[in-house]
Backbone as numpy.savetxt, mean C-alpha at the origin, in Angstrom:
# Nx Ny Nz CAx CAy CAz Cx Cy Cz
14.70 -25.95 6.73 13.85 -24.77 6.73 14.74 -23.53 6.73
14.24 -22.47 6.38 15.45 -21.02 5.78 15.03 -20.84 6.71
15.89 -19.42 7.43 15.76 -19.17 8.59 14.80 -18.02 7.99
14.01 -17.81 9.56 12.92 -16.98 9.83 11.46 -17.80 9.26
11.92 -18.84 8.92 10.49 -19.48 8.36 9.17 -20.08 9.27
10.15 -20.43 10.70 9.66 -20.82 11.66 9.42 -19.36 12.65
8.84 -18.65 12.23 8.67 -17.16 12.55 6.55 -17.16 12.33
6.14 -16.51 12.78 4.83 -16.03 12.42 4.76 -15.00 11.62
4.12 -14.99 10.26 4.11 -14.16 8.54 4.60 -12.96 9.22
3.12 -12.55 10.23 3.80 -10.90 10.42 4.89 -10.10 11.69
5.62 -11.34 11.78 6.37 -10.55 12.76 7.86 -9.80 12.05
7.88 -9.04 12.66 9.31 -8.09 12.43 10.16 -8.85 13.29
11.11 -8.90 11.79 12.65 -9.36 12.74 13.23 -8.74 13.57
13.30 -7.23 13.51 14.14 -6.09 13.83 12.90 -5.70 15.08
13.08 -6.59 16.17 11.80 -5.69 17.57 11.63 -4.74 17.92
13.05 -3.84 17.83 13.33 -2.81 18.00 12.73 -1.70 16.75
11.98 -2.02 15.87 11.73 -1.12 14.48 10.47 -1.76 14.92
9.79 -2.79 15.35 8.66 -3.21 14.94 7.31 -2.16 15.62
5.89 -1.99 14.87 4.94 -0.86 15.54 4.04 -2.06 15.74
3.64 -1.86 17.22 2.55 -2.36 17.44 0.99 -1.90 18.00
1.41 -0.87 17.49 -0.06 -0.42 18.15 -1.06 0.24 16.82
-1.82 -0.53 16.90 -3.09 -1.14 15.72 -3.22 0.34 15.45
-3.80 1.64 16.44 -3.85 2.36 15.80 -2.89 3.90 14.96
-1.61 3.28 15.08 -0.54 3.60 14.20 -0.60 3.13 12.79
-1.04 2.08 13.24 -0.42 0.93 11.43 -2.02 1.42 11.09
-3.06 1.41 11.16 -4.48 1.72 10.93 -4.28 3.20 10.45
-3.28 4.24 11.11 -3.36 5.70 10.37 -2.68 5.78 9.15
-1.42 4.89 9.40 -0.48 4.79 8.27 -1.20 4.46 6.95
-2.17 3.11 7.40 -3.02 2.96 5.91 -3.96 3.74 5.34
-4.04 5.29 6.30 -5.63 5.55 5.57 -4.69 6.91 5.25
-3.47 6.67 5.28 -2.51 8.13 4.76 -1.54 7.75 3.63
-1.04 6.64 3.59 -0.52 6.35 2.17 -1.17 6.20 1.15
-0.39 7.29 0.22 -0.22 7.36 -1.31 -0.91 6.36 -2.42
-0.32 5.09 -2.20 -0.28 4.09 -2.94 0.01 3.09 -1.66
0.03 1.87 -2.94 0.03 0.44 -1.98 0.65 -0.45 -3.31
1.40 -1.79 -3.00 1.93 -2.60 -4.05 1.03 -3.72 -2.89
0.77 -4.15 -4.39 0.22 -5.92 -3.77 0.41 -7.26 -4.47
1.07 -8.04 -4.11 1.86 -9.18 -4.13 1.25 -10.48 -4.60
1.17 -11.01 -5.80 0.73 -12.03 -5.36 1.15 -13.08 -6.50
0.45 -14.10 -6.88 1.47 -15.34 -7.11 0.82 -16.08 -8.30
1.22 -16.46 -9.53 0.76 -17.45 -10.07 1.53 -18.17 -10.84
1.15 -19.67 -10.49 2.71 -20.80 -11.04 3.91 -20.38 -10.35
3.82 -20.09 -9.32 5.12 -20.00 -8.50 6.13 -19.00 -9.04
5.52 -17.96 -10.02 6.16 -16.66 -10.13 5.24 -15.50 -9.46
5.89 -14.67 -8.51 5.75 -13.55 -7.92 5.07 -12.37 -9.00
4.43 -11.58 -8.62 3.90 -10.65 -9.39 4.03 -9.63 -8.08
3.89 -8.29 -8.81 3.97 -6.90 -8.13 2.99 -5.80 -8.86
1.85 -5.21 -8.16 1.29 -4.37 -8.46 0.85 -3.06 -7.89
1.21 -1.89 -8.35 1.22 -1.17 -7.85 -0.30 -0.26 -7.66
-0.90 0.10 -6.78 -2.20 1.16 -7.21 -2.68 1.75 -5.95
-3.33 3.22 -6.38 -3.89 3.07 -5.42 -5.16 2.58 -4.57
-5.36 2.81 -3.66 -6.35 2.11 -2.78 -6.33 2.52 -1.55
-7.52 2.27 -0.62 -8.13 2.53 0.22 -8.56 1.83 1.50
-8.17 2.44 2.62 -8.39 1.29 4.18 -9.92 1.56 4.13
-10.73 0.34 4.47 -11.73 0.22 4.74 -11.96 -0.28 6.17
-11.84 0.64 7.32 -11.84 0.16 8.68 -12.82 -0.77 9.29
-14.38 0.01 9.03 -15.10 -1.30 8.88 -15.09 -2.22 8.49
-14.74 -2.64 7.69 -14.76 -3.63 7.16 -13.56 -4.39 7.16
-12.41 -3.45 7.88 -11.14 -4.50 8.02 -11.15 -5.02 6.72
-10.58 -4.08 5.96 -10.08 -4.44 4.53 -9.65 -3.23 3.38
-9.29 -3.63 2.67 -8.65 -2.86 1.69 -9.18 -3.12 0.09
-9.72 -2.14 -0.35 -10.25 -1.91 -1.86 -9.37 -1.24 -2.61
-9.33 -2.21 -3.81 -8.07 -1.15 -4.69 -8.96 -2.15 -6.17
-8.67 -0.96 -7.42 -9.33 -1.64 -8.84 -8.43 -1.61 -9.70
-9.10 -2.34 -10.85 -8.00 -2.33 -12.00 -8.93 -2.48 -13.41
-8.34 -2.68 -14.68 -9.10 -2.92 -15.69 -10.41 -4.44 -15.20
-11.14 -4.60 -16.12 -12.02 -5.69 -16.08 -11.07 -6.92 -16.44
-10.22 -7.00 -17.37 -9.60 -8.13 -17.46 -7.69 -7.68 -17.19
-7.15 -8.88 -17.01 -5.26 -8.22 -16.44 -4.95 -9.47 -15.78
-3.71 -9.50 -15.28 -2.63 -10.55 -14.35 -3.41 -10.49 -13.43
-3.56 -9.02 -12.56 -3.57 -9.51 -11.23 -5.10 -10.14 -11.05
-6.46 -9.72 -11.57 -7.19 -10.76 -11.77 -6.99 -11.94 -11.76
-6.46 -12.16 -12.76 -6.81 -13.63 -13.04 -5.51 -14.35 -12.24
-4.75 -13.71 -11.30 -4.04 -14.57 -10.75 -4.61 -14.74 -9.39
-5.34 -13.32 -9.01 -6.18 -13.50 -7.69 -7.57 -14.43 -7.69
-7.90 -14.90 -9.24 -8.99 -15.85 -9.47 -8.38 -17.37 -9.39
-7.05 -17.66 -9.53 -6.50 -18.92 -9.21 -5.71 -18.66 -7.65
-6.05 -18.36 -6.97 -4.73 -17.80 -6.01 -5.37 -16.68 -5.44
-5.78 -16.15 -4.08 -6.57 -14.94 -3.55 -5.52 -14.50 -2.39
-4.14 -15.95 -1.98 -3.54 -15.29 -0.67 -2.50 -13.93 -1.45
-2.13 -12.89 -0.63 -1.61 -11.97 -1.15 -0.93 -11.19 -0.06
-0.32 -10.14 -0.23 0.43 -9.65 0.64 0.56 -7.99 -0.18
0.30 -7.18 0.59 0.14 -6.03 0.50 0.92 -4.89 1.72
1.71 -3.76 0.61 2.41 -2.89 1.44 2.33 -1.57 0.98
2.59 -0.96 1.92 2.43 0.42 1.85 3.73 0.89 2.75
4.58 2.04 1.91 5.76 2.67 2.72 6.06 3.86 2.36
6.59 4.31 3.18 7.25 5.95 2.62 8.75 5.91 3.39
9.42 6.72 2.89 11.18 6.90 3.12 11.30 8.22 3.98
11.96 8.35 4.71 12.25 9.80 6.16 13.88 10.22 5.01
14.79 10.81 6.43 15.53 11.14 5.91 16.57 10.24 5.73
17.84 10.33 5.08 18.68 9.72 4.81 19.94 10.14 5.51
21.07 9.17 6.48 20.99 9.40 7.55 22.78 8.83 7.48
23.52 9.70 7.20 25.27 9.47 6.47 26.05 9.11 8.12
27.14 8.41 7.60 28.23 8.21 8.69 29.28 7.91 7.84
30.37 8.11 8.46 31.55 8.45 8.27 32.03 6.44 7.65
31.36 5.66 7.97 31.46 4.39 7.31 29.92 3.85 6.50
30.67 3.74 4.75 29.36 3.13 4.33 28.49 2.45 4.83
29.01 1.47 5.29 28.25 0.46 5.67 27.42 0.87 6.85
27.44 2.31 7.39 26.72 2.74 8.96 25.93 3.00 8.06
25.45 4.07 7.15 24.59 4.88 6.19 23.23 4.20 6.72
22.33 5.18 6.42 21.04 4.54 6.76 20.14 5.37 6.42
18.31 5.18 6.80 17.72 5.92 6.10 16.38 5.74 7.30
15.80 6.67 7.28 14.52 6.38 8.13 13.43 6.22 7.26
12.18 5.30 7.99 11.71 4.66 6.95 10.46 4.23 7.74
8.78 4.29 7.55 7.99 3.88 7.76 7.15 2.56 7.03
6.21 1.43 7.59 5.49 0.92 6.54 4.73 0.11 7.15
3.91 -0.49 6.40 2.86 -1.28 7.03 2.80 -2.65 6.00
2.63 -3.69 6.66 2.43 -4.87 5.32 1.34 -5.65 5.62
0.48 -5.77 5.14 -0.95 -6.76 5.47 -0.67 -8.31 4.66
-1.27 -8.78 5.43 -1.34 -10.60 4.86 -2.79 -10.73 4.74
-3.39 -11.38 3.54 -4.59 -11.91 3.55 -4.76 -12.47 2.72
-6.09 -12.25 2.23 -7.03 -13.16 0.87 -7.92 -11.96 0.42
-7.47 -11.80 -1.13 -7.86 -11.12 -1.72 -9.00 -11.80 -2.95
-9.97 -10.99 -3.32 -11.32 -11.77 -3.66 -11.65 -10.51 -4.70
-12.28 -11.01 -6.04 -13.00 -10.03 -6.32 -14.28 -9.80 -6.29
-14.60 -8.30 -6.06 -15.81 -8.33 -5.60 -16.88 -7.99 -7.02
-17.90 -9.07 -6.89 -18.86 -9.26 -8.37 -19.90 -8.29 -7.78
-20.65 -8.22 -6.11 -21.65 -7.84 -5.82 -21.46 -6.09 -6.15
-22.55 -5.50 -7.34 -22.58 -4.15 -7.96 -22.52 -3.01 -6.54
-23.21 -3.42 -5.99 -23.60 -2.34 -4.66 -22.06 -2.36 -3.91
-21.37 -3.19 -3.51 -19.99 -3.20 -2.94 -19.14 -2.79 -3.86
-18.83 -2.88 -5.00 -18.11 -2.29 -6.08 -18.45 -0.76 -6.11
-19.87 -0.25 -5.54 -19.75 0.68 -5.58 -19.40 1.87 -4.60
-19.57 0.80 -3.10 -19.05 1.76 -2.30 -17.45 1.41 -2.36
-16.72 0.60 -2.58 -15.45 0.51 -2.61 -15.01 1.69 -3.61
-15.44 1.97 -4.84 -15.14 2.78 -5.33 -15.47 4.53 -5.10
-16.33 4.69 -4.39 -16.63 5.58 -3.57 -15.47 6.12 -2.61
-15.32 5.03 -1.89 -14.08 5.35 -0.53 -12.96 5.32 -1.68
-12.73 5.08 -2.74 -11.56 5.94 -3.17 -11.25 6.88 -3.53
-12.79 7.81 -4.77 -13.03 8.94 -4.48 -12.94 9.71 -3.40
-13.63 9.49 -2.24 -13.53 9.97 -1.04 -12.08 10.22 -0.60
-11.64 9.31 -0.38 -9.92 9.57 -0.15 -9.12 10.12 -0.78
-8.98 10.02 -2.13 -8.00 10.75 -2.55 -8.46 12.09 -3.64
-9.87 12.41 -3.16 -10.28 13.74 -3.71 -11.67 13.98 -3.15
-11.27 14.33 -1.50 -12.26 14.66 -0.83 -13.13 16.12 -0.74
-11.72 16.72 -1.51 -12.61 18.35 -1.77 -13.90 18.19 -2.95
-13.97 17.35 -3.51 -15.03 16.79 -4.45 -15.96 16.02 -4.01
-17.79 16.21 -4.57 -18.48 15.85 -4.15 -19.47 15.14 -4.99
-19.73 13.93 -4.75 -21.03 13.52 -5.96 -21.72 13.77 -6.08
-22.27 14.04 -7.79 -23.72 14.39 -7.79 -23.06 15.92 -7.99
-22.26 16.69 -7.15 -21.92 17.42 -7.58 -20.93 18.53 -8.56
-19.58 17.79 -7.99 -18.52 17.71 -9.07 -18.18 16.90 -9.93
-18.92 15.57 -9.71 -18.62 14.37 -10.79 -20.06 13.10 -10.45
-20.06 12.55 -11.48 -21.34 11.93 -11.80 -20.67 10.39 -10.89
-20.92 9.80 -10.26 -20.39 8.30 -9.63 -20.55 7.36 -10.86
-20.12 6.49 -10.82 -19.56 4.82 -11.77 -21.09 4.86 -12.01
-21.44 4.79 -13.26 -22.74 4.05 -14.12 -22.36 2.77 -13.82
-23.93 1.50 -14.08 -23.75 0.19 -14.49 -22.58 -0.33 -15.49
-22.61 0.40 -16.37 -21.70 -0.20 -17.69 -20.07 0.46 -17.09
-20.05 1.29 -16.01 -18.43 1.15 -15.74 -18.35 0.57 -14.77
-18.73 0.22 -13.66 -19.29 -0.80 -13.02 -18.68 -2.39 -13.29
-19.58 -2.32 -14.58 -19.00 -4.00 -15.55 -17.82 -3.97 -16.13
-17.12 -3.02 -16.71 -16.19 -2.74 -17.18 -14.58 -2.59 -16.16
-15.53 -2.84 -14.88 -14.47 -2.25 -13.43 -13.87 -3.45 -12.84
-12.67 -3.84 -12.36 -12.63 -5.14 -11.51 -12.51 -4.25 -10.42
-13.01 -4.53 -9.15 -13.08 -3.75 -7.76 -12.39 -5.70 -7.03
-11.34 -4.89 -6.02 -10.34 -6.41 -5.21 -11.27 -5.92 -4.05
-11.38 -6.65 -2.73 -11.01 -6.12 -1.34 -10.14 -7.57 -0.84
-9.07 -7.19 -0.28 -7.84 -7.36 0.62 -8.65 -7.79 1.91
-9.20 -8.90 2.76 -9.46 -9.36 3.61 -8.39 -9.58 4.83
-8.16 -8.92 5.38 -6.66 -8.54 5.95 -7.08 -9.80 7.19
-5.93 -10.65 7.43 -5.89 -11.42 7.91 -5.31 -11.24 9.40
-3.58 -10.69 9.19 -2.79 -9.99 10.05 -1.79 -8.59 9.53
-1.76 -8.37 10.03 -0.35 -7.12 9.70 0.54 -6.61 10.28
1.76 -6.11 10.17 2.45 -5.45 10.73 3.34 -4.32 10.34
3.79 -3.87 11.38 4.38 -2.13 11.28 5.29 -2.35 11.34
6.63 -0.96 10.91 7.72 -1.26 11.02 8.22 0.55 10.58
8.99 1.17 12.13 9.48 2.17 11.28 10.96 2.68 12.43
11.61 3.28 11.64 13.03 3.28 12.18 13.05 5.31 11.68
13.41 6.05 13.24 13.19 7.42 12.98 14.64 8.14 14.05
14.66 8.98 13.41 15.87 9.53 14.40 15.52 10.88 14.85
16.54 11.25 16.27 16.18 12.89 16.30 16.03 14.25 15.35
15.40 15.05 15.17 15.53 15.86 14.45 16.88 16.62 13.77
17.67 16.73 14.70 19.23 16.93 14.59 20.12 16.47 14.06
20.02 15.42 13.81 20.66 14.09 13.39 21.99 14.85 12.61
23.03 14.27 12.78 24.27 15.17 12.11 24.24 14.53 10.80
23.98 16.03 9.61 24.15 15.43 8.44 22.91 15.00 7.77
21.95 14.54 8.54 20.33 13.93 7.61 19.83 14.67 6.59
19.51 14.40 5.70 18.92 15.02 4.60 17.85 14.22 3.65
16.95 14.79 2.93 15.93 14.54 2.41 16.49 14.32 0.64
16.34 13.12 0.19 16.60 11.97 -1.19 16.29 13.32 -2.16
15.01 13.95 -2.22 14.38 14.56 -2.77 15.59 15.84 -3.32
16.54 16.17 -2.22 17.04 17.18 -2.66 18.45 17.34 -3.23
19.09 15.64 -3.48 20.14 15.19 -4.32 19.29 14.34 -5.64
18.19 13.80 -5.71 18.14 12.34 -6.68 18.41 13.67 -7.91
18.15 13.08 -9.05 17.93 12.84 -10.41 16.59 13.23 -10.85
16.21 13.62 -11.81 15.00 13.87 -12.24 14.36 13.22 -12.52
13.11 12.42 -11.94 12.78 11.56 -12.98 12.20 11.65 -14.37
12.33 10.93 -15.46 11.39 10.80 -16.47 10.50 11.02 -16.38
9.24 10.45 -15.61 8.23 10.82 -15.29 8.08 12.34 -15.32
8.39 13.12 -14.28 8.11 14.73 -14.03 9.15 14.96 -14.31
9.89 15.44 -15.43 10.73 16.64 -15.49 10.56 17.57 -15.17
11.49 18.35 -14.64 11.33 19.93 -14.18 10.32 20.12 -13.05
9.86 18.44 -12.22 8.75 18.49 -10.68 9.70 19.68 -10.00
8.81 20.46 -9.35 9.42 21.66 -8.44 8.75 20.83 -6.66
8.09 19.98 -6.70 7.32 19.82 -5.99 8.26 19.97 -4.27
């Protein structure tokens, strides 16, 4: 057996980095960006990136994609999955490479992911994503909600979160030297000339 296998899915190796208090890892998910979600078919790994939405009630996570794709049809042979969400702090120099380091938040859920056929749940899942990531907008008023025919045209997941865990490593404000990625990287392709 590889080591850590005889471990429980969501524990953190590092105890000292690990978050345990539900409602940390619960804020973290209803504040990240995006989410990648993991999952498997024929014993090759897949990675998908999108965004999506904590559904607290429901202890779960809604995220969509085209009507037909991989991660469908790999979550239609295969529903266990693994889902993360992270963001990067500052970046954190010492006088030996190998000290270098970086502060770093995240959350990773384990479950069974399902797609959802029932129209009325497809539609509030898609709702709470509106809602979240363009809450200054209102239905009915700034935008018309999903018709039937986008609806059918929609695959809507929810993430049945099984267990999860936290994990974040932060230093004093002072920190000699810390600095933010943002203000050495490269430009990306994507946004040239981002001022952001």
């Amino acid at each position: 057996m590889a080591a850590g296998q005889d471990r429980p899915i969501n524990e953190v190796r590092r105890r000292d980095k690990a978050v345990t208090d539900e409602g940390w890892i619960e804020a973290f998910l209803h504040s990240g960006a995006w989410g990648a979600l993991a999952t498997v078919a024929e014993g090759q790994p897949f990675i998908h990136t999108n965004l999506y939405v904590y559904d607290e009630g429901a202890h779960a996570i809604y995220l969509h994609t085209a009507r037909e794709g991989r991660t469908r049809s790999n979550l239609e042979r295969d529903g266990r999955v693994c889902f993360s969400v992270s963001e990067m702090g500052r970046l954190l120099p010492n006088e030996i490479a190998a000290e270098f380091s970086v502060e770093y938040a995240g959350v990773t859920v384990f479950g069974r992911c399902s797609v959802v056929e029932d129209d009325e749940e497809k539609a509030h899942g898609l709702q709470l994503l509106m809602d979240k990531y363009a809450p200054h907008l209102l239905p009915e008023r700034d935008y018309r909600p999903a018709n039937q025919e986008e609806l059918n045209r929609t695959s809507v997941f929810r993430v049945d979160i099984e267990s999860w865990s936290g994990k974040k490593s932060e230093k004093e404000a002072d920190f000699p030297g810390a600095f933010w990625y943002d203000g050495v990287r490269k430009p990306s392709p994507f946004s040239p000339g981002d001022t952001r």
